[in-house]
C-alpha positions in Angstrom: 0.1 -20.0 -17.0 2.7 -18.2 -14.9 2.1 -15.2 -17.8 -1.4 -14.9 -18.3 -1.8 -14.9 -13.5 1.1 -12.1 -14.0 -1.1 -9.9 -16.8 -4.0 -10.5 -14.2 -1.8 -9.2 -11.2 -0.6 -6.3 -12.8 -3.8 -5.4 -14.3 -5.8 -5.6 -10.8 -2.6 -3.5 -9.1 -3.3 -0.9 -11.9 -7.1 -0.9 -11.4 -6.7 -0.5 -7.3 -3.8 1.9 -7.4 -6.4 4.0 -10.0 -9.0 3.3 -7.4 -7.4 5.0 -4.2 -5.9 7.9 -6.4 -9.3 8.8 -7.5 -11.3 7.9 -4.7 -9.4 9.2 -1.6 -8.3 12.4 -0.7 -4.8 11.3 0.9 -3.2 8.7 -1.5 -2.1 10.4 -4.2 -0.3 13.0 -2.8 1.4 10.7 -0.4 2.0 8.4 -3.2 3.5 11.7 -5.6 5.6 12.9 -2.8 7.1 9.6 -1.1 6.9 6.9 -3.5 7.2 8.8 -7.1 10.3 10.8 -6.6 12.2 7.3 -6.0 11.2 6.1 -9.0 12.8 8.7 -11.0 15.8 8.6 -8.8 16.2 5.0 -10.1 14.1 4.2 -13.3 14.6 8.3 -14.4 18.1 8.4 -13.5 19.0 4.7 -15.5 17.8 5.9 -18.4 19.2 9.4 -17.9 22.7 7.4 -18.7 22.2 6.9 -22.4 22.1 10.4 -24.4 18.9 8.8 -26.6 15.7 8.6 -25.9 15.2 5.5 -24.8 11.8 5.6 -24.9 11.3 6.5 -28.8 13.6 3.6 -29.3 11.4 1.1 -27.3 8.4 2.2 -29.2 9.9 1.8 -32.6 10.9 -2.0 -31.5 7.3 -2.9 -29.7 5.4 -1.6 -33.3 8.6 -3.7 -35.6 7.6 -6.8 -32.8 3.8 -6.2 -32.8 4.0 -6.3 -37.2 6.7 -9.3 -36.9 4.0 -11.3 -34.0 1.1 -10.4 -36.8 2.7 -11.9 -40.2 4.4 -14.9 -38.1 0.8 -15.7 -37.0 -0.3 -15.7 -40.2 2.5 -18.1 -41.3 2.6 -20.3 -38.5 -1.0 -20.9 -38.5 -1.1 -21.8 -42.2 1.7 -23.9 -41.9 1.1 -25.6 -39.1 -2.3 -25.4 -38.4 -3.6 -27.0 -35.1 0.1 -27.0 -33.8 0.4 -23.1 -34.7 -2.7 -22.1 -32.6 -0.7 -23.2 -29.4 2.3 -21.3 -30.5 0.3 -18.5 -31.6 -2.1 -18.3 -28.1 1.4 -18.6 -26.2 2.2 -15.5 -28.3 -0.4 -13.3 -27.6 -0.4 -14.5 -24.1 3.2 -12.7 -24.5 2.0 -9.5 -26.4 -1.3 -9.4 -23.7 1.4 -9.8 -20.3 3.5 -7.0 -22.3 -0.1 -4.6 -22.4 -0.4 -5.3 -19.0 2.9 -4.0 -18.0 2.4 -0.8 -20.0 -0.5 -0.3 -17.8 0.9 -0.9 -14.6 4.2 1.3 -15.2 2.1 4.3 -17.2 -0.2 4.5 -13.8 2.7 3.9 -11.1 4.7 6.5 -13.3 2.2 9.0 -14.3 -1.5 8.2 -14.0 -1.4 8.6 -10.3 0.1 12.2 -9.8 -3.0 13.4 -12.2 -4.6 13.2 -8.7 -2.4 15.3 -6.6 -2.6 18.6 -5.0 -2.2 20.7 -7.5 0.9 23.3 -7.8 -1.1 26.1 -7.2 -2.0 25.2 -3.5 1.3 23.9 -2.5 2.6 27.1 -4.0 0.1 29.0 -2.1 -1.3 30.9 -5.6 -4.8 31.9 -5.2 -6.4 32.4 -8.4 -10.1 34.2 -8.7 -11.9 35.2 -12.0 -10.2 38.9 -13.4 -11.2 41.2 -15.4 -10.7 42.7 -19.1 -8.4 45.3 -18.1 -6.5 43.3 -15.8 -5.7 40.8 -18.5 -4.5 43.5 -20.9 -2.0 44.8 -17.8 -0.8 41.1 -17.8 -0.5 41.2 -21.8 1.4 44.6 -21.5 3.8 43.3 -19.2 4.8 40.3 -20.6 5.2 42.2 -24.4 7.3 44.1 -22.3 9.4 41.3 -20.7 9.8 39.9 -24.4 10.6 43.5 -25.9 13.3 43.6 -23.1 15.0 40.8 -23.9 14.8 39.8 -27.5 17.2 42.6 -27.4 19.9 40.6 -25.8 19.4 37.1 -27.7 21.1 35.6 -30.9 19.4 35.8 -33.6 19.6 34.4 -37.4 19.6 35.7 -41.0 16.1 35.9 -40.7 15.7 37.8 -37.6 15.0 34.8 -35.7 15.9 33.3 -32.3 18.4 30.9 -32.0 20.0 28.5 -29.4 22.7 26.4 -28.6 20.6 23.2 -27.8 22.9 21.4 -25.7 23.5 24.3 -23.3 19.7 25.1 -23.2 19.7 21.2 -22.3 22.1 21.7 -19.5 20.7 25.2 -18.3 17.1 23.9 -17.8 17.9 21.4 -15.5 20.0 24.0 -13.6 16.8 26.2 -13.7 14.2 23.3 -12.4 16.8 22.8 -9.4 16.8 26.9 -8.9 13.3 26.7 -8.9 12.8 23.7 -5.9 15.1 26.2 -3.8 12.0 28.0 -3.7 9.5 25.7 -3.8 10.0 22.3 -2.2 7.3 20.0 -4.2 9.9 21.1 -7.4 12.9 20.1 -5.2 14.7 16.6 -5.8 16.3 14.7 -9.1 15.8 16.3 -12.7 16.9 13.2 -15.7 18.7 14.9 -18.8 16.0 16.2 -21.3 16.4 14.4 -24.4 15.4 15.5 -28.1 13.5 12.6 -30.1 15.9 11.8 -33.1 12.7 11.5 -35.2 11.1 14.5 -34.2 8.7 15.1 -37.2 7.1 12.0 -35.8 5.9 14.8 -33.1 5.3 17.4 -35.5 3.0 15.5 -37.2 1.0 15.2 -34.4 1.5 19.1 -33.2 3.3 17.8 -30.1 6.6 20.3 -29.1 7.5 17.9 -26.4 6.1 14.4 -24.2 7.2 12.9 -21.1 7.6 8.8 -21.1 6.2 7.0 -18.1 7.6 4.0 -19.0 11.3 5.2 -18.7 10.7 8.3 -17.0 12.3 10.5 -19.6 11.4 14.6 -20.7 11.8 14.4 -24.5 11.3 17.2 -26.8 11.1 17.8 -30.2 14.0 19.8 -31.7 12.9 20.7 -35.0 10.7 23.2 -33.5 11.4 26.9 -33.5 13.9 27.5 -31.0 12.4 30.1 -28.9 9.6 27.3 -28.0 12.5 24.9 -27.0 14.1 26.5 -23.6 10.4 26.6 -22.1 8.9 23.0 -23.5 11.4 21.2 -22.1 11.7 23.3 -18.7 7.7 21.9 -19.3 8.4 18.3 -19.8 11.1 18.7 -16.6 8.0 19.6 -14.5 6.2 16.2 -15.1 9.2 14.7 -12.8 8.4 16.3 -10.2 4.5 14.8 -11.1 2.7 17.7 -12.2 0.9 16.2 -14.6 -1.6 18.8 -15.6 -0.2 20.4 -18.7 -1.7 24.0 -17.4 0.1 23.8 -14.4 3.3 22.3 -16.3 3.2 25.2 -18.4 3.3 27.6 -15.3 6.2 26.0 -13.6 8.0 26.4 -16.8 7.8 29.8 -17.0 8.9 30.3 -13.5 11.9 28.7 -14.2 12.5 30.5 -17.2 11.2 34.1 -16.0 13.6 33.5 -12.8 16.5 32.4 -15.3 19.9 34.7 -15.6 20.1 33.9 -19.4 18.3 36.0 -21.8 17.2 33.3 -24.0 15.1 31.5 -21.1 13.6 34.5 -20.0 12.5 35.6 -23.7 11.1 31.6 -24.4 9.2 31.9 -20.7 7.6 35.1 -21.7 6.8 34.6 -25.0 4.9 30.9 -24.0 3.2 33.5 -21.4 2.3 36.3 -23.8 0.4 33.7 -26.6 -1.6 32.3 -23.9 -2.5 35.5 -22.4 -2.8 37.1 -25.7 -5.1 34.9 -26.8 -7.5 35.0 -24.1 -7.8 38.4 -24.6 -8.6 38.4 -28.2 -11.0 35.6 -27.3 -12.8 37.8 -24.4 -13.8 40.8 -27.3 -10.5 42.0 -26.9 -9.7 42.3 -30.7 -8.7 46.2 -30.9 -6.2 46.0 -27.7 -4.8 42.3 -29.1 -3.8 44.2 -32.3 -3.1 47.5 -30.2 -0.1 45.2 -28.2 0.8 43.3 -31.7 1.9 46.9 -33.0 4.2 47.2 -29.8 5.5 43.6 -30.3 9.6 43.2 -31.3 10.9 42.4 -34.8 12.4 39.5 -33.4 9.3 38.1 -31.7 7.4 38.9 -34.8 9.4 37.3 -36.8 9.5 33.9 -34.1 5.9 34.1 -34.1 5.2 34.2 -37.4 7.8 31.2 -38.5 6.0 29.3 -35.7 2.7 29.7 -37.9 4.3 28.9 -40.8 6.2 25.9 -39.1 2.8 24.3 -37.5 0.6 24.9 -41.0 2.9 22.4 -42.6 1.3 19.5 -40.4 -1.9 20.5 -40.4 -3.8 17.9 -41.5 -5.6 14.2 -40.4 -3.2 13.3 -38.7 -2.9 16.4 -36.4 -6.7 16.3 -35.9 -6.5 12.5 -35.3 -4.1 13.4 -32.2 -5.2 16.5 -30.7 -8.7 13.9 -30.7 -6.5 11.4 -28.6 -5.0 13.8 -26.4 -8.2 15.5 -25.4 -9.6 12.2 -24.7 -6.5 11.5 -22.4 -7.0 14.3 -20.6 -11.1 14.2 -20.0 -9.5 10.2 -19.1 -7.4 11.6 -16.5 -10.1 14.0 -14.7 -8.9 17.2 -16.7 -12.4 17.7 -17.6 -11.9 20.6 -20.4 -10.2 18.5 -22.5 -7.3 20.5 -24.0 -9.0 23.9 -23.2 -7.2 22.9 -19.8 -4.3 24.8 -21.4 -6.3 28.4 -21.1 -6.1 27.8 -17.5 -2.6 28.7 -17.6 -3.7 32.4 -18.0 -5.7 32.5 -14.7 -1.6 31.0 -12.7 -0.4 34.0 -14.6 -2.8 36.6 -13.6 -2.4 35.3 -10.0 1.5 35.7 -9.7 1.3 38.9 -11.8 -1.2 40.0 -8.9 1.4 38.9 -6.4 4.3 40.9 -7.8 4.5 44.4 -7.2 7.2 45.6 -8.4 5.9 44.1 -12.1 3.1 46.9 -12.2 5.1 49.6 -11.4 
């Protein structure tokens, strides 16, 4: 009894705390800039003790407990019969409470901040619709940018980027705190990023990296190609200061890897830019200049860009359609109405701050 009026507390708290984010004007962003940052002061910075992801292990136990509460069902009621079906309705009353706690600590944790003030105001970036040409300016400077400093990175045998992942762990957190010196909503407590030991897991559903609401963790997935790595977890960073909108996420990322001393941040903020920009341009009839800027492009991005093809064609598949399915759904869930063409609105951030930097189109 005392389990099944706790599943119905927690599930009512979930469903009114939904409520007010979405339904007033005020709450969220009160609740995103007074009541979330404690949270990953405590909860983030617990599990910012153990060098795992915590999280990746907690999933691997709930599915091993979910399959071990399904075939002991199975036994006990054909064993036991009447006697089981207590057992097994105590059980599920157990697996039901466990749902319900999921629910409440994904909203407290995340679901909330979908509803904030977005980046871009508190930041003060005005975006507006832009032009063609102004898009190919954008595209020229950031080959440029990547040009620039692929020159001063490591590379491999192949001509490839490469990193030391432990000081690219270190670095971005230095980078997200740089960054709240300049903009207080990015200001406060950053948890250790942490790669997820089983990170084909991710690549099989085309994720590079995934924040845990239910132990406030950034993980990432290292088996990517390491330019992407400096920049996804800078991204992942960004969702604990509760910008939850991967376009935004994306943006603050590159800030703190554009503003970065080290080449290697700079080169995976740029390049992140450039594909998103590069592609909105081919996809606005810009075929000729796309190709134009390609011939322009580094060896060394070249090569990163076309092992990142080769990586991501290996997991294309069911799978990979199966999840990009469930993450557009998530995102349409939580308000972001495009679905994952959210993402292009990254482009329209970077045309804004390209606008608001001079000295860039000198």
């Amino acid at each position: 009894m005392k389990r099944a009026t706790a599943t119905a507390i927690l599930i009512l708290a979930s469903v009114i705390l939904q409520f007010l984010a979405r339904k007033t004007e005020w709450f969220a962003e009160w609740y995103s800039v007074r009541v979330y940052p404690k949270l990953v002061g405590t909860v983030g910075r617990f599990f910012s003790l153990f060098p795992f992801s915590a999280a990746e292990l907690l999933l691997y136990a709930a599915a091993a407990g979910v399959v071990l509460w399904i075939l002991f069902s199975m036994i006990w009621l054909a064993v036991k019969r009447k006697k089981g079906v207590r057992t097994v309705l105590n059980l599920s009353v157990t697996v039901f409470f466990t749902a319900s706690l999921l629910l409440f600590l994904y909203t407290a944790n995340c679901g909330i901040n979908y509803y904030r003030l977005p980046f871009s105001v508190e930041a003060g970036i005005a975006t507006r619709e832009s032009s063609k040409e102004e898009l190919y300016e954008l595209c020229g400077y950031l080959l440029d940018k990547i040009n620039e400093n692929a020159a001063l990175i490591d590379k491999d045998a192949y001509g490839r980027s490469t990193i030391d992942e432990a000081a690219v762990r270190r670095e971005a957190v230095k980078e997200m705190q740089k960054l709240g010196e300049r903009y207080p909503s990015l200001d406060g407590y950053y948890a250790r990023p942490k790669a997820v030991l089983f990170s084909d897991f991710l690549s099989c559903q085309e994720i590079q990296g995934i924040y845990s609401p239910f132990t406030i963790e950034a993980n990432y997935n290292s088996d990517v190609p390491a330019y992407n790595i400096p920049v996804t977890i800078c991204h992942e960073l960004s969702h604990l200061r509760g910008f939850m909108r991967e376009d935004e996420a994306n943006f603050i990322a590159y800030l703190a890897c554009r503003d970065s001393l080290d080449p290697q941040f700079r080169y995976s903020g740029y390049m992140l830019a450039y594909i998103h920009s590069s592609n909105a341009l081919y996809n606005s009839k810009g075929e000729a200049e796309y190709r134009m800027l390609w011939d322009r492009l580094d060896a060394t991005a070249r090569a990163d860009y076309a092992y990142n093809n080769e990586y991501w064609d290996r997991y294309k598949g069911k799978i990979a359609e199966i999840s990009n399915q469930v993450n557009d759904s998530y995102l349409k869930i939580n308000d972001q109405e495009e679905g994952i063409k959210s993402y292009g609105r990254m482009v329209d951030l970077l045309l804004a701050d390209y606008r608001s930097n001079p000295s860039a189109r000198q």
